[in-house]
N, CA and C atoms as a LAMMPS dump frame, in Angstrom:
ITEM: TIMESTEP
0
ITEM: NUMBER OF ATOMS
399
ITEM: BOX BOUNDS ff ff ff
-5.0000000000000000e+02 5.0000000000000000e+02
-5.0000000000000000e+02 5.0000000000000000e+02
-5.0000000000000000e+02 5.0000000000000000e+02
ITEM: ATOMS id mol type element x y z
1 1 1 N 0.847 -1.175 0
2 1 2 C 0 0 0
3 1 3 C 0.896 1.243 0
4 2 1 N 0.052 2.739 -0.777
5 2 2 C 0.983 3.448 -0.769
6 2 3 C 1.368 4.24 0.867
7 3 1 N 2.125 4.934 0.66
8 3 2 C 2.205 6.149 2.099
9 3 3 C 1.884 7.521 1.397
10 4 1 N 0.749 7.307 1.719
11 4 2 C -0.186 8.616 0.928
12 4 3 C 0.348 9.842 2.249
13 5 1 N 0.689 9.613 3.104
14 5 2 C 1.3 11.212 4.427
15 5 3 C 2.624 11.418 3.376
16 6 1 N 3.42 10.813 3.038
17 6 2 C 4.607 10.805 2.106
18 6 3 C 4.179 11.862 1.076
19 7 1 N 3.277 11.269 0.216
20 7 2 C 3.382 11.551 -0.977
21 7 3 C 2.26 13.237 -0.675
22 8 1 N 1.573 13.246 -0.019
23 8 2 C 0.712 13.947 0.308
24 8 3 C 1.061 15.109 0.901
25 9 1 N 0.819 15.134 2.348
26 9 2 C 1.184 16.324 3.049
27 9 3 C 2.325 16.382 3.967
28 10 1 N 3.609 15.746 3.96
29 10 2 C 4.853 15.594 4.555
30 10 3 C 6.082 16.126 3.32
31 11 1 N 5.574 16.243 2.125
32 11 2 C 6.315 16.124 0.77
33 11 3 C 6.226 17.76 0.671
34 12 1 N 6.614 18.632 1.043
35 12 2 C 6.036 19.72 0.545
36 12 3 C 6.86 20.484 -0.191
37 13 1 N 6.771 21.212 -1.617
38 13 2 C 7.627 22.362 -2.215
39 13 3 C 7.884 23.534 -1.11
40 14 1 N 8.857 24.474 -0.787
41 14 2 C 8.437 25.355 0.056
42 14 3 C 7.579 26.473 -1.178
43 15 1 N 6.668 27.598 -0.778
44 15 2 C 6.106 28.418 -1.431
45 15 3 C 6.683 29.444 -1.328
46 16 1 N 7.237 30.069 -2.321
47 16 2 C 7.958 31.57 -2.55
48 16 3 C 7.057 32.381 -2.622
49 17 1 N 7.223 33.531 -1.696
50 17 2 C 6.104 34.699 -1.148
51 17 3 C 6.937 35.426 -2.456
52 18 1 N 5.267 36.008 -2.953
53 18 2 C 5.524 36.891 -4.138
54 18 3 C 4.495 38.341 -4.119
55 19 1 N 4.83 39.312 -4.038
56 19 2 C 4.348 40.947 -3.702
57 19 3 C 4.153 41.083 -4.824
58 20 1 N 2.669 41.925 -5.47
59 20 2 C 2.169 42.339 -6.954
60 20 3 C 2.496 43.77 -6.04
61 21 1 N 3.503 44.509 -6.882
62 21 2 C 3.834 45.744 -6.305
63 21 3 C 4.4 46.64 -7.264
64 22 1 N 4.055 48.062 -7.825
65 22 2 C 4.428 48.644 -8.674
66 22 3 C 5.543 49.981 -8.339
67 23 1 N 6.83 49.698 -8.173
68 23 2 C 7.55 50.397 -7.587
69 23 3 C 8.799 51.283 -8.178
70 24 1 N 8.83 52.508 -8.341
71 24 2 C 10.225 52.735 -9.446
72 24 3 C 11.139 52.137 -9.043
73 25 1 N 11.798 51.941 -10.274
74 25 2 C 13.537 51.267 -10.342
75 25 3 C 14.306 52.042 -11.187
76 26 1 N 15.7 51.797 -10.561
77 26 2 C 16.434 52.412 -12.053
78 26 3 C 17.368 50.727 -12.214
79 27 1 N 17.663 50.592 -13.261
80 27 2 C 18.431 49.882 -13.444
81 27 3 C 19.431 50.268 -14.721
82 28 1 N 20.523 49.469 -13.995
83 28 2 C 22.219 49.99 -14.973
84 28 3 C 22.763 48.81 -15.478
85 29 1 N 23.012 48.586 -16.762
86 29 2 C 23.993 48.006 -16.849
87 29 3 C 25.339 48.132 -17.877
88 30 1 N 26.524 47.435 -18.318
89 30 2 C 27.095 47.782 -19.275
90 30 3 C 27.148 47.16 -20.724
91 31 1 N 26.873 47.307 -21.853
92 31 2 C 26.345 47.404 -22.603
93 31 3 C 27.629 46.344 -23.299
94 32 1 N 27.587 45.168 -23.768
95 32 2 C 29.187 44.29 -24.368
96 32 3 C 29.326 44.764 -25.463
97 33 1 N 28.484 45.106 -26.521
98 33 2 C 29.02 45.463 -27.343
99 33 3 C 29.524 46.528 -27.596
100 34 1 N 29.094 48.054 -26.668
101 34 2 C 29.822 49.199 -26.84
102 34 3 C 30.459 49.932 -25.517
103 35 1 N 30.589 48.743 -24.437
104 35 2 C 30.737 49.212 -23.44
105 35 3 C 30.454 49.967 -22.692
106 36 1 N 29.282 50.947 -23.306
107 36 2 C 28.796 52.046 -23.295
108 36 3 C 28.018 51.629 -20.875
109 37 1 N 27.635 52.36 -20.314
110 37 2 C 26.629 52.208 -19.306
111 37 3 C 25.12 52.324 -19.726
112 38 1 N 24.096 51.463 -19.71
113 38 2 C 23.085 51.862 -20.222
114 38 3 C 22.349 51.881 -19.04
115 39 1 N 21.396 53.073 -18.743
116 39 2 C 21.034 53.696 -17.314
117 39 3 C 19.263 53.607 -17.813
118 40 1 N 18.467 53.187 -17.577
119 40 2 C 17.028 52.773 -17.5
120 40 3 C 16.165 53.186 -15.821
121 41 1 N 14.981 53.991 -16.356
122 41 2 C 14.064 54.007 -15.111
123 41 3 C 12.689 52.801 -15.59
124 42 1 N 12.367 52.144 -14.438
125 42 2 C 11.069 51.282 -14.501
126 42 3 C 10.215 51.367 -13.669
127 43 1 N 9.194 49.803 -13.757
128 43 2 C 8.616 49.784 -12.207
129 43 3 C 8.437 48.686 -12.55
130 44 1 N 8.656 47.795 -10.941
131 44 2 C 8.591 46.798 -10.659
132 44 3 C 6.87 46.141 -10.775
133 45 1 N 6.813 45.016 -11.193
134 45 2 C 5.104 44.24 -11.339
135 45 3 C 5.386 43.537 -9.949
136 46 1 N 6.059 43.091 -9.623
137 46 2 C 6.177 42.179 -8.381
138 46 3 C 8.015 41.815 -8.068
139 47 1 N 7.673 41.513 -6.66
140 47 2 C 8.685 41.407 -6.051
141 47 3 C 8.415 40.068 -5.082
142 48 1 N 9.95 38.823 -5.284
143 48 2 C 9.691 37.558 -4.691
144 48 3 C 10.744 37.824 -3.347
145 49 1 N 11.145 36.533 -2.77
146 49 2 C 12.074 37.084 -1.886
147 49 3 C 13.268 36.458 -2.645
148 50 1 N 14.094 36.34 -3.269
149 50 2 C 14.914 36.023 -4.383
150 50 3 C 14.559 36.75 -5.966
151 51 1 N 13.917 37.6 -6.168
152 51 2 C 14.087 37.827 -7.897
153 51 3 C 12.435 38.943 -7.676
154 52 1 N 12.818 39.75 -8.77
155 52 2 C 11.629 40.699 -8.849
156 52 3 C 11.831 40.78 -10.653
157 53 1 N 10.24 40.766 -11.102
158 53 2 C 9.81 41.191 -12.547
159 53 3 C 10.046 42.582 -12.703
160 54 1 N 10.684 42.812 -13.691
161 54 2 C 10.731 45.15 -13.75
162 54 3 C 9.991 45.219 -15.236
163 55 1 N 9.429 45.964 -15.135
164 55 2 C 9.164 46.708 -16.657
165 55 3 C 10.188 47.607 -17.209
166 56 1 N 10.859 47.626 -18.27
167 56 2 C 11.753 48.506 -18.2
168 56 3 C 11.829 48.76 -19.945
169 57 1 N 11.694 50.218 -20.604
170 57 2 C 11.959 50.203 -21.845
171 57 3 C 12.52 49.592 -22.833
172 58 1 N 13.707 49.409 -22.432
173 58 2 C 14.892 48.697 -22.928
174 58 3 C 15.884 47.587 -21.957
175 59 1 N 15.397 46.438 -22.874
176 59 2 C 15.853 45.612 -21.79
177 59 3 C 17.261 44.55 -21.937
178 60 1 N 17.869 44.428 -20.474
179 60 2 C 19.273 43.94 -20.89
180 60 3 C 18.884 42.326 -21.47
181 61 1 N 20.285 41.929 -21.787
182 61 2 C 20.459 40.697 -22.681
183 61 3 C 19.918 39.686 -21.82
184 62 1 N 19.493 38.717 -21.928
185 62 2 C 19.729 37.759 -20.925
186 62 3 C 20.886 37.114 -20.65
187 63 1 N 21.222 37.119 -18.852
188 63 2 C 22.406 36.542 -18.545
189 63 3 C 23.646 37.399 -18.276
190 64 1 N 23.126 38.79 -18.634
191 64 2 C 23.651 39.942 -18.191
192 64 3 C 23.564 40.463 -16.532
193 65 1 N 24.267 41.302 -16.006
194 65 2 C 24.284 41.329 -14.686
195 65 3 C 24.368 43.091 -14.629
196 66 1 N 23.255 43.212 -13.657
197 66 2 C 22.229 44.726 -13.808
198 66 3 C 22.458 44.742 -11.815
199 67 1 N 22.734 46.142 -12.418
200 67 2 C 22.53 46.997 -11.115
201 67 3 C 21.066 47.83 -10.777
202 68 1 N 20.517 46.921 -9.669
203 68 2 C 19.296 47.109 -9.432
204 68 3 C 18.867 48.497 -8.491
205 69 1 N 18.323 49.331 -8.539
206 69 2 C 17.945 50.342 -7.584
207 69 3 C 16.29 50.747 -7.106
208 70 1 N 15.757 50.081 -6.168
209 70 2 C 14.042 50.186 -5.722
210 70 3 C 14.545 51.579 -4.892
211 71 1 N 13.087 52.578 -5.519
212 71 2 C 13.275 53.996 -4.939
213 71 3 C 11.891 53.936 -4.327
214 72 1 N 12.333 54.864 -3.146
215 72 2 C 11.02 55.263 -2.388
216 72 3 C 10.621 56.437 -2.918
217 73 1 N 9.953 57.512 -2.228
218 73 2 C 9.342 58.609 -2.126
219 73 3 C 10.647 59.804 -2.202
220 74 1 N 11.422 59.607 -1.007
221 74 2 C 12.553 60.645 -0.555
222 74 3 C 13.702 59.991 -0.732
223 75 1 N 13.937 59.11 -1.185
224 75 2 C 15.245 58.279 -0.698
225 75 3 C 15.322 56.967 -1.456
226 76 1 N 16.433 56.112 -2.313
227 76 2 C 16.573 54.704 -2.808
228 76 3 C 16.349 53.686 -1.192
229 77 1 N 15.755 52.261 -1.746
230 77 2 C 14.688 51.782 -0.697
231 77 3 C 15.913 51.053 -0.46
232 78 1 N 16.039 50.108 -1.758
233 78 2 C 17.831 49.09 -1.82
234 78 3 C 18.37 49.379 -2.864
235 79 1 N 19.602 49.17 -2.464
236 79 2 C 20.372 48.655 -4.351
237 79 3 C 21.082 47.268 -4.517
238 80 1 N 20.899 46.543 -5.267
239 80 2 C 21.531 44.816 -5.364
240 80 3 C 22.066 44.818 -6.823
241 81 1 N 23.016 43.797 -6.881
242 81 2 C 23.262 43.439 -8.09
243 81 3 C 22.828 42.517 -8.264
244 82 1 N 22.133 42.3 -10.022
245 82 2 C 21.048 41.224 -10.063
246 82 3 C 21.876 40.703 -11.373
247 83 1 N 21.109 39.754 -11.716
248 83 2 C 20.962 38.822 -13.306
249 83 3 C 19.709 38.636 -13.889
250 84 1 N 19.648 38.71 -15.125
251 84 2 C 19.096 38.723 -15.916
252 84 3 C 18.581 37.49 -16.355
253 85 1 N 17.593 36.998 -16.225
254 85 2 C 17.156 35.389 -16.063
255 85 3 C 15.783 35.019 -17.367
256 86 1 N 15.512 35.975 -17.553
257 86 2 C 14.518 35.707 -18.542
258 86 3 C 14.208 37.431 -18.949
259 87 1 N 13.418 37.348 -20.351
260 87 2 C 13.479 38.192 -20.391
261 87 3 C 11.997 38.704 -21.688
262 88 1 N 10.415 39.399 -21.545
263 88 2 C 9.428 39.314 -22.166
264 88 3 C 9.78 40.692 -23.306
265 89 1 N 9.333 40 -24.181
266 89 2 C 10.115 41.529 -25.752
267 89 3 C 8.166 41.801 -25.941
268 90 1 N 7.334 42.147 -25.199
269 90 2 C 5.96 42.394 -25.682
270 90 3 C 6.247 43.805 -25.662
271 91 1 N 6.423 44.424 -26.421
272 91 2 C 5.924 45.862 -27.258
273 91 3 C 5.151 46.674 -25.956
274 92 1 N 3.981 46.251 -25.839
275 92 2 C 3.184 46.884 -24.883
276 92 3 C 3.787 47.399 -23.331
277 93 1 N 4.541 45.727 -23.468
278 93 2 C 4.627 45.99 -21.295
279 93 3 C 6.297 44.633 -21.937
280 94 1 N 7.45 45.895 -21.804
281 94 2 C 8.252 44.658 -21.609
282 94 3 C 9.339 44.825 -20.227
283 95 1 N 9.707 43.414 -20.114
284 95 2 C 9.576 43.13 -19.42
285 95 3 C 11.262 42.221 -18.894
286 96 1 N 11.652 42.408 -17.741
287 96 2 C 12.886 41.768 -17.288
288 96 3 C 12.751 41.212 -15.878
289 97 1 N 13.302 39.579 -15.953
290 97 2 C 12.979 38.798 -14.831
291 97 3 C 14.49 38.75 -14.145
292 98 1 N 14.35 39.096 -12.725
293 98 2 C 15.967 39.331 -12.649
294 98 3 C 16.146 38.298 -11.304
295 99 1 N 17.426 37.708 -10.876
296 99 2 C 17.693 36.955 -10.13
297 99 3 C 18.799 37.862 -9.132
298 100 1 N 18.262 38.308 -7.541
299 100 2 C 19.072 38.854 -6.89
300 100 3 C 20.62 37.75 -6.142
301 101 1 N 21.387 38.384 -6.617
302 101 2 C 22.537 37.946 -6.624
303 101 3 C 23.489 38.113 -4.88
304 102 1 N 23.401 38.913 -4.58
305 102 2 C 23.986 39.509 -3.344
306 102 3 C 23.049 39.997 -2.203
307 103 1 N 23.016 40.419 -1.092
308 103 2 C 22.163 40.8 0.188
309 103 3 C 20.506 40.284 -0.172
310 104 1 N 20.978 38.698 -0.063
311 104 2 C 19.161 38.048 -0.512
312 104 3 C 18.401 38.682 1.511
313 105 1 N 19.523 38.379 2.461
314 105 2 C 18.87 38.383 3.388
315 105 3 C 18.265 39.954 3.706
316 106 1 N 19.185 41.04 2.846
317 106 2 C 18.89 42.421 3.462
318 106 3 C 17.429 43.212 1.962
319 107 1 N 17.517 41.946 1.048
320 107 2 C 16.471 41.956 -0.312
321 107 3 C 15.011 41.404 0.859
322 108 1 N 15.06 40.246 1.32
323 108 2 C 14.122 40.011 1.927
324 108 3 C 13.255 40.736 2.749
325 109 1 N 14.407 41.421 4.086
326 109 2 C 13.628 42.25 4.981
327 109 3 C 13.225 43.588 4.344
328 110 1 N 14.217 44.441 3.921
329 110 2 C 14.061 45.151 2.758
330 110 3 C 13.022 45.978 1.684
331 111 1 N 13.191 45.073 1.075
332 111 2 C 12.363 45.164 -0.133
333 111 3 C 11.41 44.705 -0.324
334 112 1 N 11.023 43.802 0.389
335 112 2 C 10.028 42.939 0.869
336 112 3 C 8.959 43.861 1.314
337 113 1 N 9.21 44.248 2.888
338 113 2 C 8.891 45.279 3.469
339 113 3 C 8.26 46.893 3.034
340 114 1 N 9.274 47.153 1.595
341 114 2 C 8.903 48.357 1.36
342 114 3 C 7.745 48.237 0.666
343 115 1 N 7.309 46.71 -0.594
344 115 2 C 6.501 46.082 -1.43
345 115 3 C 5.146 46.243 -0.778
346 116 1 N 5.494 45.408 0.511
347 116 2 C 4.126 45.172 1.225
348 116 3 C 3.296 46.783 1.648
349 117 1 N 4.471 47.542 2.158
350 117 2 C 3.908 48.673 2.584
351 117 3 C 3.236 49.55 1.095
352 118 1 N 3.867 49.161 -0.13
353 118 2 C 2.967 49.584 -0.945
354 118 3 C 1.551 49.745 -1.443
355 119 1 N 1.831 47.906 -1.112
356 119 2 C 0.793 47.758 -1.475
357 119 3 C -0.511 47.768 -0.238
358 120 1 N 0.165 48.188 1.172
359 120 2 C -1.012 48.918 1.999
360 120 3 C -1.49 49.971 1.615
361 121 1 N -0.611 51.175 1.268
362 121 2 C -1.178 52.457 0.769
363 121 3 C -2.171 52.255 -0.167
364 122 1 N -1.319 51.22 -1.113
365 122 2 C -2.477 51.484 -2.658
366 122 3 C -4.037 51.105 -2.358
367 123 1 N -4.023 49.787 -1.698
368 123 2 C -5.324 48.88 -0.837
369 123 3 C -6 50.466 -0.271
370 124 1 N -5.574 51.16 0.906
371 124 2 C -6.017 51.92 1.288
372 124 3 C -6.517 53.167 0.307
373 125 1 N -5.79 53.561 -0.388
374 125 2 C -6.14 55.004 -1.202
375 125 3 C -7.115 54.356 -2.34
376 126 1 N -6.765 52.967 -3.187
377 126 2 C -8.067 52.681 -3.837
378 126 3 C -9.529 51.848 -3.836
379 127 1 N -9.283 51.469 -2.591
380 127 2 C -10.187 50.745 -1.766
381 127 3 C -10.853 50.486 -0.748
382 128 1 N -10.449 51.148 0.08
383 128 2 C -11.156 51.075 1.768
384 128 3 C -12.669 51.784 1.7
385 129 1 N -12.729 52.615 0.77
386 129 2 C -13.688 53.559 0.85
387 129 3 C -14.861 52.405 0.619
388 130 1 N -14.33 51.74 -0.764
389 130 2 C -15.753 50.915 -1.471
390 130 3 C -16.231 48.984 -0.818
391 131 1 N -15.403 49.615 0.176
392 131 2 C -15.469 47.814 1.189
393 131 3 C -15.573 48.171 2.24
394 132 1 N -15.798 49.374 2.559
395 132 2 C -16.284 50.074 4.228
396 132 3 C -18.034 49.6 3.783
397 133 1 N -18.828 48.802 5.257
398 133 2 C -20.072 48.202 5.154
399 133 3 C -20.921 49.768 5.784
C-alpha cells in the first residue's frame, strides 16, 4: 500500500512569497558590445524574496548582470546586483525577470517590506472607501 502522508502532506515544495507591487527602479547596466553604461528608469510588477519582474523600456540581454535600484518617495529603498534570467520583448509591457545575486537576506527584509507597505497604501487610497459596510 501506498504512504499517501509521504506523498501527500509531509512532501512539501516550500512556497515563494511573491508581492504584486508597482515600484520605481532604475536599473544599470554595461552594454558588451559598446561598453557604453546603459542607465534605465522602470517599475517593478512584483517582487519575490529572491528575484523581482521590472518593466523597463529597454531591456538587458539575458544573462547579463544589472545593477538594481528600488526607490522610495525621498530616498533609494535598496540597491543589489542582479541577473538577468529571462526576459518578455511584448511591445506593450516589456519586461525583465531578474535573479538577486547579493544581500538576498537584506532583499528580503528590505524590499520585501517596502513592497508590502505599498501595497497597503495602494489597498487603502483605492479601496477602503468601497469595502467600508
Amino acid at each position: 500500500m501506498a504512504d499517501v502522508e509521504y506523498a501527500t502532506s509531509s512532501y512539501k515544495s516550500p512556497l515563494h512569497h511573491r508581492i504584486m507591487a508597482s515600484m520605481p527602479v532604475q536599473a544599470s547596466w554595461v552594454d558588451s558590445a559598446s561598453g557604453k553604461t546603459i542607465k534605465v528608469e522602470g517599475l517593478t510588477e512584483n517582487l519575490g524574496e529572491n528575484s523581482t519582474l521590472v518593466n523597463l523600456d529597454v531591456l538587458p540581454p539575458v544573462g547579463s548582470q544589472v545593477r538594481l535600484k528600488i526607490l522610495g518617495e525621498d530616498k533609494p529603498i535598496i540597491e543589489v546586483s542582479t541577473r538577468v534570467i529571462r526576459v518578455e520583448r511584448d511591445p506593450s509591457k516589456p519586461m525583465a525577470a531578474l535573479t538577486i545575486l547579493e544581500n538576498i537576506k537584506k532583499w528580503k527584509t528590505t524590499a520585501m517590506a517596502a513592497a508590502q507597505a505599498w501595497v497597503h497604501r495602494h489597498w487603502q487610497l483605492n479601496y477602503e472607501e468601497e469595502w467600508v459596510n
